[in-house]
N, C-alpha and C positions, 0 to 999 in steps of 0.2 A: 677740958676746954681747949679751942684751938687758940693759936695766937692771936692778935690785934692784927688791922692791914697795918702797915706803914705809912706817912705822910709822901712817899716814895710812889707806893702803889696806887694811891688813891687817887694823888695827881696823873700818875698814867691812864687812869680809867677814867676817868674827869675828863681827861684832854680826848680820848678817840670818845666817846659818849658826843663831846662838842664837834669834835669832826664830823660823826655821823650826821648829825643835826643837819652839818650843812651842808653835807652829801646830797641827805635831803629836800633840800632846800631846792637845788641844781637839776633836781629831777620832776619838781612836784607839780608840773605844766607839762610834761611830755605826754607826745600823742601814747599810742599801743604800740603802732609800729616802731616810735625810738624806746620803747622798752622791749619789745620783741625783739629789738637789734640787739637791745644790751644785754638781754638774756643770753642770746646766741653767744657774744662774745665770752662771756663767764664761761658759757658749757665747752665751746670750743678749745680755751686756752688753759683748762683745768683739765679736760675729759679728751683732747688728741693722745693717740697712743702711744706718744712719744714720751709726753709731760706727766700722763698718769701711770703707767707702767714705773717711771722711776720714784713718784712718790709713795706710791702702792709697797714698792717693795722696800724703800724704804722705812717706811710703818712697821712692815714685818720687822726687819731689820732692828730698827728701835726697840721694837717691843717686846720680842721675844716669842711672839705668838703670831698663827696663820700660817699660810701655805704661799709662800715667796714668788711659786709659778704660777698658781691660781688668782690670786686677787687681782691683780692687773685684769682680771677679766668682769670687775667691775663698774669695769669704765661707762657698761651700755645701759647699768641706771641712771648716770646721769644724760644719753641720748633720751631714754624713755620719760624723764622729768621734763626736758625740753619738750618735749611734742603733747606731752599733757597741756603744757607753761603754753606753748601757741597758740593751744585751741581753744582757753580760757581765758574769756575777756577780764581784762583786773585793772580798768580806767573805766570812768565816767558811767553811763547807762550799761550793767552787767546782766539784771535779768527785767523782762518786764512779763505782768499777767494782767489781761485787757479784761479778765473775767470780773476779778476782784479787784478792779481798777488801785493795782500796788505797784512800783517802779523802784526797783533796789539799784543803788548806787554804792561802787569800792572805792573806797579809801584806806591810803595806809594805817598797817599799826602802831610803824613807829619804827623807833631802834631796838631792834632786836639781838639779844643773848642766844648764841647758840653754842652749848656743850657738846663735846666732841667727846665720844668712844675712843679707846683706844684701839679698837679692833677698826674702824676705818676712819682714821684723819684723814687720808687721800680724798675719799666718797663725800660722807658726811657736810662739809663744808661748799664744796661748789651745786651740791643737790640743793642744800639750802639756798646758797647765793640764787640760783637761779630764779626759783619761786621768789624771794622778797625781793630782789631787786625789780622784779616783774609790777610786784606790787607796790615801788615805790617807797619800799623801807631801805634803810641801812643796816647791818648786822654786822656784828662785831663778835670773835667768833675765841670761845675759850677750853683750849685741847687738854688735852689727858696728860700730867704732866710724864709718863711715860712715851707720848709719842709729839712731845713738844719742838722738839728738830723738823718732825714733818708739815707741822703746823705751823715752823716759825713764830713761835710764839713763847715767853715765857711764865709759865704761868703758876700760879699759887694758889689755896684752899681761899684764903682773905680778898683775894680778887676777885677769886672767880663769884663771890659772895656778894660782895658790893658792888660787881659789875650786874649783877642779877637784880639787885636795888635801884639798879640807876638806868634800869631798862625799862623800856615799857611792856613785850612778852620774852617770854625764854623758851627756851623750845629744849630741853634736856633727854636727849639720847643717850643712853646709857644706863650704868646699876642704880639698884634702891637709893643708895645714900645721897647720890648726884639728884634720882629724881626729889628726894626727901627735901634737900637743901634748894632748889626750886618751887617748890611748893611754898616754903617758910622764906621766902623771899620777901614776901608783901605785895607781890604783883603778878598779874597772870603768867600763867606758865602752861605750856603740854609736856608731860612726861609720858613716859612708856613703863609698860608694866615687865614681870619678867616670861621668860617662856618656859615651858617645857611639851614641848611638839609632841602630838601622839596621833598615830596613824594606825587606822581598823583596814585592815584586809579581809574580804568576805570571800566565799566561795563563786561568788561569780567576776571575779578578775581577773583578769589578767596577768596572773606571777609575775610573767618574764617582763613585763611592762611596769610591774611594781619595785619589783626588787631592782631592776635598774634606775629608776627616777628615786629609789630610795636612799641608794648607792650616791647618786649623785645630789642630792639635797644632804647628806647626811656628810660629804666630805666637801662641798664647797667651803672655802676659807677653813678646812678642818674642822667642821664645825662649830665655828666660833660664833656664829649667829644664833639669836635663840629663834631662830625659826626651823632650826638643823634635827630633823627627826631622831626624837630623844625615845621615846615609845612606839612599840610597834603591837598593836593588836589582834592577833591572826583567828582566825574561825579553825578547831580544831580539825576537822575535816582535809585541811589544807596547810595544816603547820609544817607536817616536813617536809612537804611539796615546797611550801615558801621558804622555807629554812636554805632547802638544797638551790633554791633560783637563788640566795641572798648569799650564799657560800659562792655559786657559780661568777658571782658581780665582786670577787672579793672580797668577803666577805667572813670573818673567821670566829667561830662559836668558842667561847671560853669555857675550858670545865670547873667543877663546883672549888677546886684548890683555887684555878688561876682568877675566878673573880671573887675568893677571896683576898687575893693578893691586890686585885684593883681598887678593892673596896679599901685598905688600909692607909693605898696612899693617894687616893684621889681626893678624899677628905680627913681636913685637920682635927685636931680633939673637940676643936669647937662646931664641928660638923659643914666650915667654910671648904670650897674646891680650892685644893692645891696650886698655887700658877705652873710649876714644872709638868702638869700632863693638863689643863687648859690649850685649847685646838692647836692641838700637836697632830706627830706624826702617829698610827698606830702602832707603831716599832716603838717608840718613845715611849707612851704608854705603857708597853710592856715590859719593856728596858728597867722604867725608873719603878715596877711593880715588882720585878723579879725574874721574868721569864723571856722565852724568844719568840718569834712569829715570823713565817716566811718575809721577806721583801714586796713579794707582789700584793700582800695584804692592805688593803682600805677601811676597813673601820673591823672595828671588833664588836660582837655583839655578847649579852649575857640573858641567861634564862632566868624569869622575872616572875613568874608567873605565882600567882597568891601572894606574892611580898609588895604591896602599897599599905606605905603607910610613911610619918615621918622619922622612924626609925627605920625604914628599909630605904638605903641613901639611893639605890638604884632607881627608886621611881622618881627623884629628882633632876631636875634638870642636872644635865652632864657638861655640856659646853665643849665639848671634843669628841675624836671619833669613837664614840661606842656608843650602843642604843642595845635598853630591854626589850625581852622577849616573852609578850604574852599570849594565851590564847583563851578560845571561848567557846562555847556550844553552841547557842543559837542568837541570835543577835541581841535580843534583849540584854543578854548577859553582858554581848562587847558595853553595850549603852551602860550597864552599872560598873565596869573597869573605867569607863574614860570618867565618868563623874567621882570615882574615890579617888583616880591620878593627879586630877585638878583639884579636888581637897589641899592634896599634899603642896602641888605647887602650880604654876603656870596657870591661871585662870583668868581669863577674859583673852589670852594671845593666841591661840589659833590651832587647830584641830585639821586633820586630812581623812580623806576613806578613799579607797581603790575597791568600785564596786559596779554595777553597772545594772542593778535593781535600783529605781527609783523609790521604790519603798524603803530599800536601807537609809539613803542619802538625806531621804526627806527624816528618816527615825531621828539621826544623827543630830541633824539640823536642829529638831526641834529639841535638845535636852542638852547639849553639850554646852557647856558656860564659854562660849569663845567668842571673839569678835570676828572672826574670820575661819571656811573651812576650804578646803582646797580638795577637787572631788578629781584625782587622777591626775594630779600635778607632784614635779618635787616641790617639795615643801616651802624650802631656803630662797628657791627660785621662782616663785608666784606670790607668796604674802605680800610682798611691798612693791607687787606688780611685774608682768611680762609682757612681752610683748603677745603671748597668745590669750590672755587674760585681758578682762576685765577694769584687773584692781586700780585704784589711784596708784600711781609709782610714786613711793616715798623712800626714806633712808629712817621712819620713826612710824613706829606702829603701836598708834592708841591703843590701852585694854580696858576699856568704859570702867565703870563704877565695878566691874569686879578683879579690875585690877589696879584700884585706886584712883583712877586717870578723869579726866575729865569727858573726854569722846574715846570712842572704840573705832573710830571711821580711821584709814593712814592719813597720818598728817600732810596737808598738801597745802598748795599758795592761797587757798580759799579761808584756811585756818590763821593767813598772816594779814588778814585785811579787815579793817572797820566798814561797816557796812548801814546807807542811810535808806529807810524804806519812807518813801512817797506814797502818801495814801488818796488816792480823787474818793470821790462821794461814788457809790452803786445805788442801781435800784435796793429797796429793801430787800433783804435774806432773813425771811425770820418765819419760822415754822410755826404750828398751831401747837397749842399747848397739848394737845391730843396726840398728836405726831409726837411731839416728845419723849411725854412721860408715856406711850404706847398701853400698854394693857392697865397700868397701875391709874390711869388718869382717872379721876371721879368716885374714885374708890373713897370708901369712908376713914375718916383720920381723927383719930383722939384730939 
């Protein structure tokens, strides 16, 4: 059992809880436009390059984990959350359908709890601020106590628990246990589920297109993201064709000793990831496993192939730079690898192919337990939106009911708002009972 709060802590989270309120208060008559302004100003004065470059690396810094040069180049989620946030109305008359004479109306949630990763305090927080503030919430916002310097903040297990009590939703970015204690809050919440990213390469792709978006999805932040491609599924026809593109990107094949040595210290007895090779360096990896690897090397990869299961730790999400290696016959087969990897772990977070048969895409599509698939994209770099994509830009990616969550859609400013539908009277809509029930109607019935 963990400790009690304090009489200490409870009044601190009592006193900003009553802030927020009147935060709200000050806000809850503004046009679009003075919230569209206020948006601006959050994203501006969090996400200039100036201001997130040094809290970005200070994160790393704190935390021990990430890529010190790369993450500052997270700054452009929060541009891409702004331009979602403008073009979505989140005051007064939001959608109307003249059909079905219905008129929905936004309103706040409320005060909102937001948990903070310890892989992005910098991100995380102003991507939120953006959207609620849009929406006319306040959020009050509680970090990783590992990256609590970057978050200003100080924080504790009994806070962050009673602050989750005294909120109206919580929005929990981060591991199981954070989602778990959100859940059991007594009050709405969106959590995220976990990843473990697996990506099918067929025979009509593109290598040198693959293995470089692979390369780059798989060492952004080190792969500290569970979006960071953990599995790679190749068509054997084209295995060491891919092998040699994903060698040529940096890319360095471990033999059957040295990932035994990865497998000893990547996971503890109790089969939890190590924090000392957590999105590290691939030198580090090897360093704290036993062996060496050039300098110019970017992620390490291991031959995987027939080991899924939950004793083979390699088909687990990894969370740093290495990824398996599997391959396949003829496509049907990739389809029964991605459904025994998601047994093991990652289901309902998100799946890729590099193919350019729409038959594959569609196969994939329709059997893979994921909420999202990314068809010739890096991985790390389109789940929670790009700018050449589609997706909602978010910083927290629902995994529906097969990742325990609530939605499977990216969380975004439409998930921080009460919503009123206006119903007018229509002509009537009401089918004949023949139409209906179609062939069965009139049939004889015990």
């Amino acid at each position: 059992m963990g400790r009690e709060i304090t009489e200490k802590e409870q009044a601190l989270v009592d006193k900003m809880v009553s802030k927020a309120k009147s935060a709200m208060v000050k806000i809850e008559n503004w046009t679009q436009r003075d919230l569209d302004r206020l948006s601006q100003a959050i994203a501006w004065y969090a996400g200039n390059e100036k201001t997130f470059t040094r809290l970005a690396q200070q994160g790393v810094d704190e935390s021990g984990i990430g890529d010190r040069a790369g993450r500052p180049g997270k700054r452009f989620k929060i541009h891409m959350v702004l331009r979602d946030v403008l073009r979505t109305p989140s005051t007064g008359i939001v959608e109307t359908d003249a059909k079905k004479g219905l008129v929905k109306y936004a309103k706040p949630a409320g005060v909102i709890a937001s948990l903070i990763p310890m892989t992005n305090p910098a991100m995380t927080p102003p991507v939120t601020g953006v959207s609620s503030a849009n929406a006319r919430n306040a959020v009050i916002f509680s970090p990783h106590p590992r990256t609590a310097a970057t978050t200003c903040e100080r924080p504790s297990i009994p806070m962050t628990q009673y602050l989750m009590e005294s909120c109206d939703l919580t929005l929990a970015t981060g591991g199981k246990p954070m989602v778990q204690a959100a859940y059991s809050s007594g009050k709405p919440a969106y959590g995220v589920g976990a990843g473990n990213s697996t990506i099918v390469v067929d025979e009509t792709a593109d290598l040198n297109e693959a293995a470089k978006n692979i390369m780059i999805s798989k060492t952004s932040d080190f792969g500290s993201g569970c979006s960071a491609d953990g599995n790679i599924v190749i068509q054997k026809s084209i295995y060491r064709n891919m092998v040699s593109e994903l060698k040529a990107n940096n890319g360095y094949l471990c033999n059957s000793a040295e990932k035994e040595l990865l497998s000893r210290v990547m996971w503890d007895d109790k089969e939890n990831r190590t924090f000392s090779t957590i999105a590290c360096k691939p030198q580090q990896l090897a360093l704290v496993a036993g062996f060496e690897i050039p300098e110019n090397i970017k992620f390490l990869m291991v031959e995987n192939n027939g080991q899924i299961g939950k004793e083979h730790k390699f088909s687990k999400e990894k969370l740093t730079t290495l990824m398996a290696l599997y391959y396949f016959e003829e496509f049907p087969d990739a389809l029964n690898i991605i459904q025994k990897i998601y047994e093991v772990g990652g289901k309902g977070h998100s799946c890729g192919i590099y193919s350019t048969s729409d038959k594959n895409i569609d196969a994939l599509a329709r059997v893979a337990p994921v909420s999202r698939m990314m068809v010739r994209q890096p991985q790390s770099k389109s789940n929670a939106g790009s700018w050449t994509n589609g997706m909602p830009m978010t910083s927290s990616l629902g995994c529906g009911i097969w990742g325990g969550n609530i939605t499977n859609e990216n969380v975004t400013m439409k998930h921080m708002m009460n919503y009123t539908w206006v119903s007018k009277p229509i002509q009537e809509d009401r089918p004949s009972e023949r139409e209906l029930f179609g062939d069965f109607f009139g049939q004889e019935v015990a």
